[in-house]
Backbone as numpy.savetxt, mean C-alpha at the origin, in Angstrom:
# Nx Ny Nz CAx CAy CAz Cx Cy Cz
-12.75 -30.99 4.93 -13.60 -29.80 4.93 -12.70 -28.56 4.93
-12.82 -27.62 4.17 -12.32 -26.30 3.57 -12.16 -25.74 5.31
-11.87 -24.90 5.48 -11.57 -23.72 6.60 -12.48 -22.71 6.16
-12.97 -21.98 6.77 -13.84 -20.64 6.57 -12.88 -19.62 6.71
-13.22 -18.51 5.65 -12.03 -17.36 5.81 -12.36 -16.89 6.80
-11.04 -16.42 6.50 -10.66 -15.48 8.14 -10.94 -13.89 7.82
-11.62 -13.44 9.11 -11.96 -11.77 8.67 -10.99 -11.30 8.17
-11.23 -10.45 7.23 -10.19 -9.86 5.93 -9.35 -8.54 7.63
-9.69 -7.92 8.64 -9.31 -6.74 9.26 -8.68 -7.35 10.22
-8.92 -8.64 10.59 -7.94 -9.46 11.68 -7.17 -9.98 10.64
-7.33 -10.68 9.77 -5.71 -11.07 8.85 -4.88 -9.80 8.59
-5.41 -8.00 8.29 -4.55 -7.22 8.92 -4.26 -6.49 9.21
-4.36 -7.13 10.39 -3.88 -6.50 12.10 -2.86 -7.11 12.05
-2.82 -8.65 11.86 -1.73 -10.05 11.97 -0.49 -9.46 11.19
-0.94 -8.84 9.95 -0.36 -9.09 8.78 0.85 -7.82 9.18
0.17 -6.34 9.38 0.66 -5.24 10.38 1.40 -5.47 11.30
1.03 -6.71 12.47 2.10 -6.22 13.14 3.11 -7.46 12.81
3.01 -8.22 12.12 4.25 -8.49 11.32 5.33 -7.85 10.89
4.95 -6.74 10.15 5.36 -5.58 10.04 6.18 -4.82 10.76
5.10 -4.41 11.94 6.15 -3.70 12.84 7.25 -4.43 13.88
7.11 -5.43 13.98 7.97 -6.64 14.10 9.22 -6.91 13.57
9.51 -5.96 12.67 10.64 -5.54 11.28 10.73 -6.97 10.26
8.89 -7.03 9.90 9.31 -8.05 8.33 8.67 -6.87 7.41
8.48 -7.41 6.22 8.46 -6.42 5.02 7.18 -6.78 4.43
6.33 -5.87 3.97 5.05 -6.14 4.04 4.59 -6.90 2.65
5.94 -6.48 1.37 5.79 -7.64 0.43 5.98 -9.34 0.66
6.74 -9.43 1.70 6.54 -10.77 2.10 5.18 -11.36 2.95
4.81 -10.14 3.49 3.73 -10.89 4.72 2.52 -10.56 3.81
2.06 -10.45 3.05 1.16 -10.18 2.31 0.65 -11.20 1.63
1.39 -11.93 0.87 0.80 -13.22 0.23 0.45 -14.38 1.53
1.17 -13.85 2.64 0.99 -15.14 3.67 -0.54 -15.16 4.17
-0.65 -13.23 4.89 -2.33 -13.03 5.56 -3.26 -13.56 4.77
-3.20 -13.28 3.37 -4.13 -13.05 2.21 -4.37 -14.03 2.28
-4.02 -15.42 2.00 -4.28 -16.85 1.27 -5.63 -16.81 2.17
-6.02 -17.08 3.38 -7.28 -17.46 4.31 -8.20 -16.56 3.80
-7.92 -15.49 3.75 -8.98 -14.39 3.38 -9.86 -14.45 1.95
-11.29 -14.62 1.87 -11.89 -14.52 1.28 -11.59 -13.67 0.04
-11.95 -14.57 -1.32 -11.26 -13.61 -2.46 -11.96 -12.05 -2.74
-13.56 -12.31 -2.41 -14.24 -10.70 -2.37 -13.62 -9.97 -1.57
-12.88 -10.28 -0.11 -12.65 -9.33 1.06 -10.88 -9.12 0.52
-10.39 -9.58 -0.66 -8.84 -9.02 -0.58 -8.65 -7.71 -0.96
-9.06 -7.65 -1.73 -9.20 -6.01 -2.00 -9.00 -4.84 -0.82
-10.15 -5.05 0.21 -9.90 -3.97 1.63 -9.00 -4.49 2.14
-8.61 -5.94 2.32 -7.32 -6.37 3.05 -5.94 -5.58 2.69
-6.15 -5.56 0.97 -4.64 -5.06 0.85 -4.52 -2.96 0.81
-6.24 -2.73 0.61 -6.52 -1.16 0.98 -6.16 -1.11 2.83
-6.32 -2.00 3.54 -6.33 -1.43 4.81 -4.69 -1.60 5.23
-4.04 -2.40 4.65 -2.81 -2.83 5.01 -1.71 -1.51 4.34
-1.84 -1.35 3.14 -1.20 -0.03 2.77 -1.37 0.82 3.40
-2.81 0.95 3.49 -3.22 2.70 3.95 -2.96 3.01 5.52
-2.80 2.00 5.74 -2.34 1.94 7.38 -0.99 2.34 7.79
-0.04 1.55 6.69 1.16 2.03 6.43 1.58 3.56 5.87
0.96 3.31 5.02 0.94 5.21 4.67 0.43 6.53 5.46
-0.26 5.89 6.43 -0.26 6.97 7.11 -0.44 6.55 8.84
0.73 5.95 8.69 1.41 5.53 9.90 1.86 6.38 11.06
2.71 6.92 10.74 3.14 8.06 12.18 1.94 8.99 12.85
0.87 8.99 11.17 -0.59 9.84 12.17 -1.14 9.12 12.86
-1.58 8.03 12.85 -2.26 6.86 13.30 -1.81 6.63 14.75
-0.40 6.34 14.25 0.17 5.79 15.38 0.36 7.14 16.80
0.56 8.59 16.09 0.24 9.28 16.87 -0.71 9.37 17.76
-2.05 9.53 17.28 -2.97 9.48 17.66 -3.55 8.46 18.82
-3.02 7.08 18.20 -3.14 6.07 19.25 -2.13 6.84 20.59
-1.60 6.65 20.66 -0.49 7.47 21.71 -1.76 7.99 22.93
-2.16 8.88 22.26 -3.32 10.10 22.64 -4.17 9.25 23.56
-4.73 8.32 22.81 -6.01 7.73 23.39 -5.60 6.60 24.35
-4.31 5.87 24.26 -4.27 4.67 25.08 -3.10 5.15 25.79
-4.34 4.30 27.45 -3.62 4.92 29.09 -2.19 4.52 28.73
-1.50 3.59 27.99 -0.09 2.87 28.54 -0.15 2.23 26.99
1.42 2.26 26.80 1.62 1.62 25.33 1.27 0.05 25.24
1.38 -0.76 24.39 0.84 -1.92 24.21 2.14 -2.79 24.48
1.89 -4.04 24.82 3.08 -4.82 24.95 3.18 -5.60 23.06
4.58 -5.71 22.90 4.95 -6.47 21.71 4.18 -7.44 21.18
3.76 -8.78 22.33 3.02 -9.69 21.76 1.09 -9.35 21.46
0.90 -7.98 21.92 -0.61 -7.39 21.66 -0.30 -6.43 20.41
0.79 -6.32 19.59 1.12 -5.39 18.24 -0.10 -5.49 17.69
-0.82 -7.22 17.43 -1.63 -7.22 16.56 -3.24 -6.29 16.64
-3.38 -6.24 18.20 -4.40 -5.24 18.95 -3.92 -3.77 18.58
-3.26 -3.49 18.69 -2.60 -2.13 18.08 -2.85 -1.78 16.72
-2.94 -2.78 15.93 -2.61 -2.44 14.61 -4.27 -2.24 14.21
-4.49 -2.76 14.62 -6.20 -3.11 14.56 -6.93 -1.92 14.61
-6.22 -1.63 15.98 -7.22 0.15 16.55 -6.44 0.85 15.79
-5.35 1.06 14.97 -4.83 2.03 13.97 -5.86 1.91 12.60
-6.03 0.23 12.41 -6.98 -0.08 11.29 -7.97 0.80 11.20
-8.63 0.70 12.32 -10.09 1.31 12.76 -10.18 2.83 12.50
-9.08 3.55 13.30 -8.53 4.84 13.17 -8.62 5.37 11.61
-7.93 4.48 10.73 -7.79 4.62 9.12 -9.36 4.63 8.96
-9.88 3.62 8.92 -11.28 3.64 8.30 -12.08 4.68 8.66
-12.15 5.00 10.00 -12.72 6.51 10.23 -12.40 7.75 9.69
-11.25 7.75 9.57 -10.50 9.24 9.01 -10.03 9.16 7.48
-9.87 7.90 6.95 -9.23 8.03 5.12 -10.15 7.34 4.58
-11.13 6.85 4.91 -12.27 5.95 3.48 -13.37 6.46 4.22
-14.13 5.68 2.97 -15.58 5.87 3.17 -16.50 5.04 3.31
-15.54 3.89 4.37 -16.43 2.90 4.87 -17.00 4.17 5.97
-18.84 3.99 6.03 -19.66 4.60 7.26 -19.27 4.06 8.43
-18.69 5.01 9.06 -18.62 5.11 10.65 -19.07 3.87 11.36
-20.31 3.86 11.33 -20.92 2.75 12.37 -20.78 1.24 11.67
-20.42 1.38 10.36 -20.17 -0.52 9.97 -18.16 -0.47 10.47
-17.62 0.46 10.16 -16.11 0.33 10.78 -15.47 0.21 11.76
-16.58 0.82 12.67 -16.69 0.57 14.03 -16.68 -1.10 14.74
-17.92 -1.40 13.95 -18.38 -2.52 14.38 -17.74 -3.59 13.53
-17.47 -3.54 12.49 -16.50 -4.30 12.10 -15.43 -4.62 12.65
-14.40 -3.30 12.77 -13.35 -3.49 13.64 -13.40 -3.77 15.14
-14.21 -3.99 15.89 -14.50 -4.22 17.24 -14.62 -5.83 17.17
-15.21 -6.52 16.12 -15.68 -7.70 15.82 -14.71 -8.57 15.67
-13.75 -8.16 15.34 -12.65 -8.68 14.37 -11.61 -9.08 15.78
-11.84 -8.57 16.49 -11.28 -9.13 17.83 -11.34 -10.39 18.71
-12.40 -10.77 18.20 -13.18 -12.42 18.39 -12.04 -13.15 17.58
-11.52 -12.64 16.39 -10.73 -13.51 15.57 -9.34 -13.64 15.91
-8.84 -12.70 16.29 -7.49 -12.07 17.33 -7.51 -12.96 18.85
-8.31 -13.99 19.15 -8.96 -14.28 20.42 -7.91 -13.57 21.75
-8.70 -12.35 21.67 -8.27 -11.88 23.02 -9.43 -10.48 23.06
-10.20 -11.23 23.86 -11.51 -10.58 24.43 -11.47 -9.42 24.99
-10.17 -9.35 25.78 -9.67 -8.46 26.46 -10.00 -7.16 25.78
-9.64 -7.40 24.86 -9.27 -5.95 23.88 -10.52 -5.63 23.21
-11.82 -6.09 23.32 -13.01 -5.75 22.51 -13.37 -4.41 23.41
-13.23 -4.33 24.63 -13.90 -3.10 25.05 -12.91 -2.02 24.68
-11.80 -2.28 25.09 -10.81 -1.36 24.84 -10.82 -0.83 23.30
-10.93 -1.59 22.36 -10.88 -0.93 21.25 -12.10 -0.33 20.82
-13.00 -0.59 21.56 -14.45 -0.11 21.32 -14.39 1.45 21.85
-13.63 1.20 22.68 -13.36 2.92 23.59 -12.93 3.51 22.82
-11.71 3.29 22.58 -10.55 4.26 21.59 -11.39 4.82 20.27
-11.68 3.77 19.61 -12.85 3.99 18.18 -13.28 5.24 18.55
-14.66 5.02 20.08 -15.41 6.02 20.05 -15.23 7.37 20.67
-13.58 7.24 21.33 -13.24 8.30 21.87 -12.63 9.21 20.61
-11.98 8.55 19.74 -11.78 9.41 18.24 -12.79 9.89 17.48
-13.96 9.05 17.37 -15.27 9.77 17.15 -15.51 11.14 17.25
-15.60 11.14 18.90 -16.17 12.60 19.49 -14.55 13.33 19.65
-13.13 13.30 19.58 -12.46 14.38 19.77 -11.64 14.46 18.78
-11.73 14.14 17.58 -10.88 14.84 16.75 -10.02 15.71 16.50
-11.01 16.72 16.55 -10.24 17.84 16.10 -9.54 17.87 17.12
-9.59 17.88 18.68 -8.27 18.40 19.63 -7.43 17.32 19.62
-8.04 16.22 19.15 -6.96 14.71 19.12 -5.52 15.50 17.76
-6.47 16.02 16.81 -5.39 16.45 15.66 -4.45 17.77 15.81
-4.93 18.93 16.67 -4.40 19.66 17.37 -2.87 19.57 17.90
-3.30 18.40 18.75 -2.19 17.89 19.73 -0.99 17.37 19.07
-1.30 17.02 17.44 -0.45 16.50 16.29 0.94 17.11 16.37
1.97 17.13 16.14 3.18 18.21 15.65 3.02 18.16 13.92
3.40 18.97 13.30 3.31 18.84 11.98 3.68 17.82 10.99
4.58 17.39 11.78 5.32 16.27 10.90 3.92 14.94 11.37
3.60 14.88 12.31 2.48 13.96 12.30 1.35 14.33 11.81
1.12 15.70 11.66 0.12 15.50 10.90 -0.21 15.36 9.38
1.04 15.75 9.09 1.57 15.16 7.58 2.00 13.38 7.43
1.75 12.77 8.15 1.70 11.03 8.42 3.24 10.88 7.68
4.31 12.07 8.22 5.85 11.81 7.66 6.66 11.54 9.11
7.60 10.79 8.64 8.74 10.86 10.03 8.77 12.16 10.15
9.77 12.46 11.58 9.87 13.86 11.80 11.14 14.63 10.60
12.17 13.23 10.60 13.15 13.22 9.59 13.03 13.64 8.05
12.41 12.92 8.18 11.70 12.97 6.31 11.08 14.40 6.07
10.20 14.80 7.34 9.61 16.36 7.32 10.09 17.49 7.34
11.75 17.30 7.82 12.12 18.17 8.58 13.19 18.52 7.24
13.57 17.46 6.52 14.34 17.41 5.37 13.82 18.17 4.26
12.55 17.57 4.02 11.44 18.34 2.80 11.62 19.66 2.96
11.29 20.57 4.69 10.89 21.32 5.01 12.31 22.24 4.31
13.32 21.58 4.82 14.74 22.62 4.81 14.96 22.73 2.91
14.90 21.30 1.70 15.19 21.09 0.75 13.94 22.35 -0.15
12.94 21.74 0.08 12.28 22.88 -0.68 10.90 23.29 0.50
11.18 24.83 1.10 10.37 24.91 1.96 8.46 25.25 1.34
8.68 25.70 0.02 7.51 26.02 -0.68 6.94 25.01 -0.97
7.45 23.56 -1.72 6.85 22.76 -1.92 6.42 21.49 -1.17
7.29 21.57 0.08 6.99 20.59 1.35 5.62 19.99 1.56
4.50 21.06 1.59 3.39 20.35 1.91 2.63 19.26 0.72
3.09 20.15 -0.29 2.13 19.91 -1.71 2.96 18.39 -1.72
4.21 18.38 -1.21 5.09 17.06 -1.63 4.44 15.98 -0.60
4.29 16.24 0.26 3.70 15.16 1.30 2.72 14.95 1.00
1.55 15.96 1.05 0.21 15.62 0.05 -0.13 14.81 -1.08
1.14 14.64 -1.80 0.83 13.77 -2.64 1.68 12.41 -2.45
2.91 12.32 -1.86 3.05 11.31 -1.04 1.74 10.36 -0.55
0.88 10.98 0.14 -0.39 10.18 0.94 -1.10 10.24 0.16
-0.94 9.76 -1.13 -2.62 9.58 -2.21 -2.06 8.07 -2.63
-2.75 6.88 -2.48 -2.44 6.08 -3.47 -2.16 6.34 -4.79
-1.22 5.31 -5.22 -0.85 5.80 -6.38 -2.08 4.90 -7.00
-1.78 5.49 -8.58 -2.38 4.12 -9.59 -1.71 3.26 -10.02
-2.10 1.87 -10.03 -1.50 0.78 -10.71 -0.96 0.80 -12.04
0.10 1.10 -12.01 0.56 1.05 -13.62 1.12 0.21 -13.83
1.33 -0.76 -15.45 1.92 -1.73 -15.89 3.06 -1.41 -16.86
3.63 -2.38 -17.05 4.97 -2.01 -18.25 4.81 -3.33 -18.84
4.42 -2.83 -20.37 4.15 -4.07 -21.55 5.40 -4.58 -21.62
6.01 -5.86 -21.66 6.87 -6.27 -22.34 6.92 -6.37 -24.31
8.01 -5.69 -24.69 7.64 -5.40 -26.13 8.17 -6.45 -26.54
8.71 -7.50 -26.09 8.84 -8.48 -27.08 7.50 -9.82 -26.84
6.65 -9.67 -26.84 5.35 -10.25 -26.84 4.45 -9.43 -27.31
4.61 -7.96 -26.80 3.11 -7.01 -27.61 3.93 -5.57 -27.54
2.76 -5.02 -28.40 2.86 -3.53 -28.73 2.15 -3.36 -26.98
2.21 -1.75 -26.99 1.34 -1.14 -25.47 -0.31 -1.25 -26.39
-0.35 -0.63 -27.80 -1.90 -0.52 -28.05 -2.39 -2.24 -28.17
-1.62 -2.89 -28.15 -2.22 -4.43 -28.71 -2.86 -4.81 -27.17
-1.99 -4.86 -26.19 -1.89 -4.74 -24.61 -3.15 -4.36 -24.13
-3.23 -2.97 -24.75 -4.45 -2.22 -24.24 -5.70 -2.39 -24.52
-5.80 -3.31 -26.01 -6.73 -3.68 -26.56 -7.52 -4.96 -26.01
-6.09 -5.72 -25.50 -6.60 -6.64 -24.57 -7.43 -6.45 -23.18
-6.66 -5.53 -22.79 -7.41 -5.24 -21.19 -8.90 -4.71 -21.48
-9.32 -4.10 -22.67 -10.96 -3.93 -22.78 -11.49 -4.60 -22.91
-10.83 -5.89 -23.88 -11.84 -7.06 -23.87 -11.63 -7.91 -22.86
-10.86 -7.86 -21.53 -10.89 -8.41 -20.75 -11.90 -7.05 -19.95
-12.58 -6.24 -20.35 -13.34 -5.17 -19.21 -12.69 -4.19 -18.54
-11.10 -4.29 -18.11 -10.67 -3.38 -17.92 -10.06 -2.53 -18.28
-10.80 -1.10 -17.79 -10.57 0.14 -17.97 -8.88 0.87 -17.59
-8.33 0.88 -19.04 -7.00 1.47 -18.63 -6.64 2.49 -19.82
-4.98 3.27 -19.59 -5.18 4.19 -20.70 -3.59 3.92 -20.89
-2.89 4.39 -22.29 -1.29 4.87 -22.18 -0.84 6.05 -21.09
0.34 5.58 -20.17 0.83 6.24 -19.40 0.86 8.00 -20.44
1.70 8.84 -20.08 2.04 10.51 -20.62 2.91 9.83 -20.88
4.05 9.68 -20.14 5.69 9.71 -20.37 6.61 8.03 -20.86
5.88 7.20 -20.13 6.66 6.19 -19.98 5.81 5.90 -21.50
6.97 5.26 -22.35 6.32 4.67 -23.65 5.89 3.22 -23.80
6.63 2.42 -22.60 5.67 0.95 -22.38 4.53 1.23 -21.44
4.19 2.06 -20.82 3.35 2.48 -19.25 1.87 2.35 -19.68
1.20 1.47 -18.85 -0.20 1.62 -18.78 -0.42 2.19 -17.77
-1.91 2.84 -16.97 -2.20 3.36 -16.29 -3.67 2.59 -15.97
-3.74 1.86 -15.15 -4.98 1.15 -14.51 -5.92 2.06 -13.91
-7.59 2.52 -14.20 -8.29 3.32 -13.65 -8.51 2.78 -12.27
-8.74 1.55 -12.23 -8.79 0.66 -10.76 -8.05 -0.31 -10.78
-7.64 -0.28 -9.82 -6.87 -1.59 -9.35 -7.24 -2.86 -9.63
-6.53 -3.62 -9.81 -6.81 -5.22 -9.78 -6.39 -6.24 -9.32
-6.74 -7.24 -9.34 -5.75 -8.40 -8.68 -4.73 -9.04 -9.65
-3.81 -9.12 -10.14 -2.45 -8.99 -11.12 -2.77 -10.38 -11.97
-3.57 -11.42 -11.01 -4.47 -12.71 -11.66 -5.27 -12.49 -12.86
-5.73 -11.16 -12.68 -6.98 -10.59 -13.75 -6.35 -10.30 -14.87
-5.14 -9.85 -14.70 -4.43 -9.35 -15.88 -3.87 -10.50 -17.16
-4.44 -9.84 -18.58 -4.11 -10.90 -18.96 -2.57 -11.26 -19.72
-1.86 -12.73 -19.51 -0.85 -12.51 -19.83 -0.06 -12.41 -18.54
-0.40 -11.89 -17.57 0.86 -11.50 -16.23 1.81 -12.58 -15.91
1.08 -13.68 -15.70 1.35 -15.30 -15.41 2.60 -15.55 -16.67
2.22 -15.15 -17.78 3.38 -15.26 -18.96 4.21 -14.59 -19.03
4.70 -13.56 -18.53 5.27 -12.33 -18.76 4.96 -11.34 -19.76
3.83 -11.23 -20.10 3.52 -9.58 -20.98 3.88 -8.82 -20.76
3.40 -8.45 -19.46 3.34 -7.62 -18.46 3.77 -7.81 -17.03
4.25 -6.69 -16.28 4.58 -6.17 -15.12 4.32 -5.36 -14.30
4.00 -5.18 -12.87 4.08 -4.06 -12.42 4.92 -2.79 -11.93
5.01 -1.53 -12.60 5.75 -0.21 -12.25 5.23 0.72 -12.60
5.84 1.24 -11.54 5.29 2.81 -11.49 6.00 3.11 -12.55
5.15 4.25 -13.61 5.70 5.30 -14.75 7.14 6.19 -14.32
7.36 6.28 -13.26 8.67 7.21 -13.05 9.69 6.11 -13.24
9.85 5.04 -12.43 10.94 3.98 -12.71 11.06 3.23 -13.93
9.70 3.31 -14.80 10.03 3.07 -16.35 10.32 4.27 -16.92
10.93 4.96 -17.11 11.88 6.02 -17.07 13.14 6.34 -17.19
13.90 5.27 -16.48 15.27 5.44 -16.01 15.96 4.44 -17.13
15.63 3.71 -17.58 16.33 3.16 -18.49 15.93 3.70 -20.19
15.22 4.52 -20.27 15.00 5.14 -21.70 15.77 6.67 -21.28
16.04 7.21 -19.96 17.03 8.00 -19.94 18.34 7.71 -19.73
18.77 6.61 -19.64 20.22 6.61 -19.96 20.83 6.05 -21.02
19.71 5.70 -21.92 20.32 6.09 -23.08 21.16 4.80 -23.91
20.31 3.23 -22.92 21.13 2.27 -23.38 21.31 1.58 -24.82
22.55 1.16 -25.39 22.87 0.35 -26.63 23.26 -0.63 -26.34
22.86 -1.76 -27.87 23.40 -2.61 -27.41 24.68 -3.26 -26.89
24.96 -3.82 -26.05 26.85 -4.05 -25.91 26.88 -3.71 -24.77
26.40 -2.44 -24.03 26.76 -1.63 -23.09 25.79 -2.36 -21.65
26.91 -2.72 -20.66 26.68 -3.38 -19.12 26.37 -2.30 -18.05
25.48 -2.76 -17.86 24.49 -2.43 -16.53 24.38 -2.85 -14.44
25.10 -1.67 -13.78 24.81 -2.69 -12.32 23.69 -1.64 -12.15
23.04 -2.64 -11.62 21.86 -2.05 -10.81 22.45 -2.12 -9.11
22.41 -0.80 -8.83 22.68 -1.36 -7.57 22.23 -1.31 -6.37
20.73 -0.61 -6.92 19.69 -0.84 -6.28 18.87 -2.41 -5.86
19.15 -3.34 -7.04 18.48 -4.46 -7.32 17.98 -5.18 -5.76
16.59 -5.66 -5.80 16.43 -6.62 -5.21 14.65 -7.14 -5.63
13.81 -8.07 -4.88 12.45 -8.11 -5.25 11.91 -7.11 -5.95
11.77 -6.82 -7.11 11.13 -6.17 -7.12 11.51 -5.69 -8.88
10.49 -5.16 -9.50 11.01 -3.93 -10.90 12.21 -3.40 -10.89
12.81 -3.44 -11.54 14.40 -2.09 -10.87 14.52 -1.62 -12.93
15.72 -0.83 -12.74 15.62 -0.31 -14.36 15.89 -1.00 -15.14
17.14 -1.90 -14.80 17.20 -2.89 -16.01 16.12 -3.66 -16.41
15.21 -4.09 -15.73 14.38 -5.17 -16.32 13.28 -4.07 -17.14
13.59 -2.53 -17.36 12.62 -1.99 -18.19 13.22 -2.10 -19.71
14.72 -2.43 -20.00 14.76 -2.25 -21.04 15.14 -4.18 -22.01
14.47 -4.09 -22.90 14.73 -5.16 -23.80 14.96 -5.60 -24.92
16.67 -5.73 -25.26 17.62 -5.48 -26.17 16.96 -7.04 -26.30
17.54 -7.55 -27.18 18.12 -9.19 -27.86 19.35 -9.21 -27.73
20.24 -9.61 -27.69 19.76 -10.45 -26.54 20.02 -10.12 -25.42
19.43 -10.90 -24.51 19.16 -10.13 -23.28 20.24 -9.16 -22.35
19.95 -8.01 -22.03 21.22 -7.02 -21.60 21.74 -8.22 -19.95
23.12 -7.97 -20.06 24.08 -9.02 -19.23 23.77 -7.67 -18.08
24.07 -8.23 -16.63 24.58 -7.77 -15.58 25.54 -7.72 -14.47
């Protein structure tokens, strides 16, 4: 007999304080997810980013509301009432299902303990906001280290805010066609008749631009290599430097992940 999924906001809490635990959230991500219901992955991986992204506010804030910090092995209770925190203040899940959602989700966490307590905190952010955000320093209320804020602030003091501001927007999902399987318009032609809505990046000349997100399963071709996921700025870096063939490449950035070399594709394949 199958297992019943596990609430998509307790897989992460789990998944979070994994996280703050110092693992890396591209690894703990495929782990939370597998239990979780395939309709509920979507908010799983919206609550797990957005939690991260605007982390130092969150985590500020918690500060505010709870008598005494949390012990290590309750991270996952922590992460939870940050969850909760997010859903109240950055989406538009309604108040009273986020509430109660996230209060619920504690049954799954089994530690009972923490249902009232997080029920408090929820509703004590409710009613004090604004002096909860008050109490912020700037750099928290910009959801930046103090470091990172304090750097922006000194590097360009005019554009500091507008830069953090857009820091905290999800990005959009963009892809990079592999051109030795398709053109970008052949690519693109595909994703309509697969239903999804996408367009050519501005700049990047392999770059798609996804109107919504998807699960990378949906995409067709991904499984084969057509396609990839990157952001339009890092497909970039290898049509600006300008590579020929012959000419060796360190990345020395490289690890999991897109990096520049794998944007460009000579025959045969560029050496590293």
């Amino acid at each position: 007999m199958s297992k019943a999924p596990q609430d998509c906001r307790a897989a992460a809490a789990r998944c979070l304080a994994a996280v703050a635990n110092g693992s890396s959230l591209s690894q703990q991500i495929p782990l939370f997810e597998q239990p979780v219901s395939e309709r509920d992955r979507p908010l799983f991986r919206q609550l797990c980013y957005g939690v991260l992204r605007f982390y130092p506010k969150l985590l500020a804030i918690s500060q505010q509301l709870l008598k005494k910090p949390m012990k290590e092995k309750d991270h996952d209770v922590l992460m939870l009432i940050l969850l909760g925190i997010y859903q109240l203040s950055e989406t538009r899940i309604p108040d009273h299902a986020a509430v109660s959602a996230t209060v619920n989700a504690i049954k799954a966490l089994k530690k009972p303990w923490a249902r009232a307590l997080t029920n408090g905190v929820l509703r004590q952010w409710q009613r004090n906001q604004d002096q909860l955000l008050a109490k912020l320093t700037s750099a928290e209320q910009s959801a930046h280290p103090q470091w990172l804020h304090q750097a922006l602030a000194d590097a360009w003091p005019a554009l500091a805010a507008d830069i953090e501001a857009t820091n905290n927007q999800q990005a959009p999902l963009c892809l990079r066609v592999n051109k030795r399987h398709q053109s970008r318009a052949a690519y693109l032609t595909q994703l309509s008749d697969h239903d999804i809505d996408a367009q050519a990046c501005e700049f990047a000349d392999e770059g798609v631009r996804l109107t919504q997100a998807v699960a990378v399963e949906q995409l067709p071709g991904f499984n084969k290599g057509w396609v990839s996921v990157q952001d339009e700025a890092p497909q970039l870096s290898a049509a600006l430097m300008d590579l020929q063939q012959g000419h060796r490449v360190l990345d020395a950035c490289c690890a999991p992940g897109a990096k520049p070399a794998t944007c460009w594709n000579p025959s045969p394949p560029l050496k590293q």
